[in-house]
Structures are given as structure tokens and as C-alpha cells.
C-alpha positions, 0 to 999 in steps of 0.5 A: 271179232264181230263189230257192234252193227254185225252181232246185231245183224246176225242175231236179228236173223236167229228166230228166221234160221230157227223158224226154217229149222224148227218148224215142222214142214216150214220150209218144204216144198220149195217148188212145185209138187209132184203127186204120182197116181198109179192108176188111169184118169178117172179111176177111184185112186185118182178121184181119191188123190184129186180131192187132196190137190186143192186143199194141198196147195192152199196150205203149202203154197205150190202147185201140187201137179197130179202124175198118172201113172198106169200098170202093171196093176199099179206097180209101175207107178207105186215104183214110180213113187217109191224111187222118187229122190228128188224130195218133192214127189208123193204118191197115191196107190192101193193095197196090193201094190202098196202092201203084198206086190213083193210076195206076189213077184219076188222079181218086183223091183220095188218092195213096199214094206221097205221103199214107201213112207206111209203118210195117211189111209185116204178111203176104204171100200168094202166089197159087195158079194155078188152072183148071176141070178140063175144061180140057186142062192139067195144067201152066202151059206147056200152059195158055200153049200151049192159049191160043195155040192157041185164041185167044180160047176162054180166059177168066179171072177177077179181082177188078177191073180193075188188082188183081193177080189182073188184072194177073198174068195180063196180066203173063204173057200179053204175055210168053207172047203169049197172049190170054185174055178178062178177066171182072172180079168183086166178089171172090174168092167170085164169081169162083171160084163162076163158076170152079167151074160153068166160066163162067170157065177160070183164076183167080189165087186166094187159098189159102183161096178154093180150098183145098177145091175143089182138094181136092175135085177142083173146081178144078185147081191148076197153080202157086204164084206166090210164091218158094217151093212153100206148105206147105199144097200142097207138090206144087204148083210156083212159077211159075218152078219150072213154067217161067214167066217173072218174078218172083213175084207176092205179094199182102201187107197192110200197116201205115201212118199218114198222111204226115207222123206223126214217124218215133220214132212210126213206128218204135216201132210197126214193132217192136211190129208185129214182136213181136205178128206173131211170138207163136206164135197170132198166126202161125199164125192167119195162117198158116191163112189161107195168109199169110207173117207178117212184120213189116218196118221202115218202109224195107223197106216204102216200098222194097217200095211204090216197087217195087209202084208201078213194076212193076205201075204200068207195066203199067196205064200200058201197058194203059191199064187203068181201074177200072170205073165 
């Protein structure tokens, strides 16, 4: 039986073992944090993932310590995050390693539709349409007619085999009934230098790889692949405003954990994803590098990766695309 003095002690600690319990994220992260970027310094993921770094850590009151880790197109670190069990390692990725990797190589030692806990869409970023200037175009209809009248004659560039710059382009050439030779490239710098010397005739590019050139008047840009015109090229007309058929096709950066982390985690992190995704410096570091900033809840974003997984994952089943040995 418990004396007078002890009940009292013990019940004077209910509401600290309750607060611990009941509190979503209360008491997590005890020690400091490891933020997996699968992507070099200075890429778009890890500027993305940087501006979550200092808000995190006010709110959470540990070091959240960023952890590149480039390859294999992202694989390498996106595994990196799925196979973290220590329970204090998160993670920054894109689409493809993020949604469609396990279609492209079924040997892929991690499958992204199982193994990663979406937290929160970081940033979206629509293509930008572009081609060499001797090409005979000026919009997207005449680029789909001069490919259908010169089959074979029209090359493009991506940055591998089943990435979205890739499979865009595929996309429209089985519905415009089109060939156009594909030439896969280590990255956009590659790609758009070859695009510049007119080695390559169209490209799906990032805003901020063909910015300049477009200005310059290197490159020719036809369209903008997201919903809406980009307030950095407000001439420039979406696809479907150009008279492409499809939806938009977005590139986008994403917040995850490994499969399993409790959802009250979760869903602390995807608010404060939000908060730090909407201060006014962080938006528009983003915003420079041609990125929509979001910040979504955990089920918009598992709803956004099933969607990627089906769209662009029965593309490459049809195709038959691989990733390059």
C-alpha cells in the first residue's frame, strides 16, 4: 500500500507522464536530427531542404543536421532515408526516386511506395519548353507538325531514361504520333550545353538552367508545362493554352521519413514544413530558382506520389524503359 507522502508524489507526476504521451511530437526528437538530401550541395533539393533547417530547429529545440547524399539519380540517398531506423533520420528527395524508381529498376533495393512515410510537398516546378533556334518553330503545334514531317531528323535531350524531362516528351509523342530520338544526359548542364551548340533540338528544361539563354536569345522557349503561365515568363503559354493535349507535367521536392515513423511525428513536422515554406525569405529564395513553395499535409502528398506512381509508372511499363547500366 502506498504511504500518504508517495500517492502524492506519484500523482504529482501524472500530467508530466501524460503530457510526454499525449502530446503529439512532445517528446521527439530527443537528440539531434538527421536530414538526408539525396542530392549534391547547392542543388534545387538541398536549397529546398535548407530552408526547413533553421525554423526546425527553433521549434524542436535540436540541431537538424543536413546529410547529402548523392547518386544514382537520387537512389542512393532516397534508400538512405528509407532504411533509416534509428527514429531521428528524415529526408529530402524528388519525384522519380520518390515515386516511380521501383518501376524503372525492379532490382532497386528500396521501393518508394512502401518504404517512405510522406510528410509534406516542399516546392513544385514546371518545365519550361525549349528549342534550338534554327529549328523552323515558333510554337508547340508547328514543333509536333515539323516532327511528323521529318521523322527521325528531331532529337531531344533529358537527364536519364524514365525522368520526367524523358518521359514528358515520350508522353506527347505517342499522343501527337511523333518520333523524336531520345539522348540522355548526367544533368541539365549537359543537356542544355549540347542544346545551345544544336547537337540536341528540344529539351524539358528547369526555369533556372535556360533562364539566360532564353534571354539571350540561345534558346527558344515554346511553353510552360505546369497549370498556369510562370511569372518569370509571362509570354510564354502552358501546354494546354498552346493546344497540347494532357495534364501538366510538374517536377516537385518532397519531405519524407521512413515507412513506419508515428503519424503525431508526421504530422508536427508537415506544419512546421508549412510555417518555415511560408516566412517571406524562404519563398522567395525558392521562387528565384523558378519553384512554387507549398507545404501540404502528409495525405495530400501520399495522394500526389500514388498519382505519380500511376501516371508516369505506366508510361515506363509501356515503354518498356530502363535506367542506363
Amino acid at each position: 500500500m502506498l504511504t500518504r507522502r508517495a500517492l502524492a508524489a506519484s500523482v504529482a507526476l501524472w500530467p508530466i507522464a501524460a503530457g510526454a504521451q499525449g502530446q503529439p511530437g512532445a517528446a521527439w526528437p530527443d537528440r539531434p536530427v538527421r536530414l538526408i538530401v539525396a542530392f549534391p550541395g547547392g542543388s534545387t533539393p538541398d536549397l529546398a531542404a535548407r530552408t526547413l533547417v533553421n525554423h526546425f530547429q527553433q521549434v524542436f529545440g535540436q540541431p537538424f543536421v543536413v546529410d547529402n547524399r548523392a547518386g544514382g539519380g537520387g537512389n542512393i540517398g532516397t534508400e538512405a532515408i528509407a532504411r533509416a531506423n534509428d527514429g531521428h533520420t528524415i529526408g529530402v528527395t524528388i519525384g522519380g526516386p520518390g515515386s516511380t524508381a521501383k518501376v524503372l529498376n525492379p532490382a532497386l533495393g528500396f521501393d518508394p511506395a512502401t518504404d517512405l512515410a510522406p510528410i509534406s510537398l516542399l516546392a513544385r516546378l514546371p518545365f519550361v519548353f525549349v528549342v534550338h533556334p534554327s529549328l523552323p518553330v515558333t510554337s508547340v503545334r508547328e514543333f509536333f507538325d515539323y516532327a511528323r514531317a521529318n521523322p527521325g531528323r528531331v532529337n531531344y535531350g533529358s537527364t536519364g531514361p524514365g525522368t520526367l524531362s524523358h518521359l514528358a516528351m515520350e508522353d506527347l509523342a505517342a499522343r501527337e504520333n511523333f518520333r523524336a530520338e531520345h539522348i540522355s544526359y548526367r544533368g541539365v548542364a549537359p543537356a542544355v550545353l549540347d542544346l545551345v551548340a544544336g547537337r540536341i533540338q528540344a529539351f524539358f528544361a528547369p526555369l533556372a538552367g535556360v533562364a539566360g539563354n532564353i534571354r539571350d536569345g540561345q534558346l527558344r522557349g515554346l511553353a510552360v508545362t505546369g497549370p498556369t503561365r510562370m511569372p518569370q515568363l509571362p509570354d510564354l503559354p502552358t501546354m494546354q493554352e498552346a493546344g497540347a493535349p494532357g495534364e501538366p507535367v510538374v517536377a516537385w521536392i518532397g519531405l519524407f521519413g521512413p515507412a513506419g515513423m508515428p503519424a503525431d511525428r508526421v504530422a508536427r513536422l508537415s506544419a512546421e514544413a508549412k510555417v518555415a515554406l511560408n516566412q517571406p525569405e524562404q519563398r522567395r529564395v525558392l521562387e528565384a530558382a523558378g519553384f512554387e513553395p507549398v507545404g501540404s499535409t502528409p495525405a495530400e502528398f501520399a495522394a500526389l506520389q500514388r498519382a505519380e506512381i500511376e501516371r508516369w509508372g505506366g508510361l515506363i511499363r509501356r515503354l518498356g524503359i530502363r535506367p542506363e547500366s
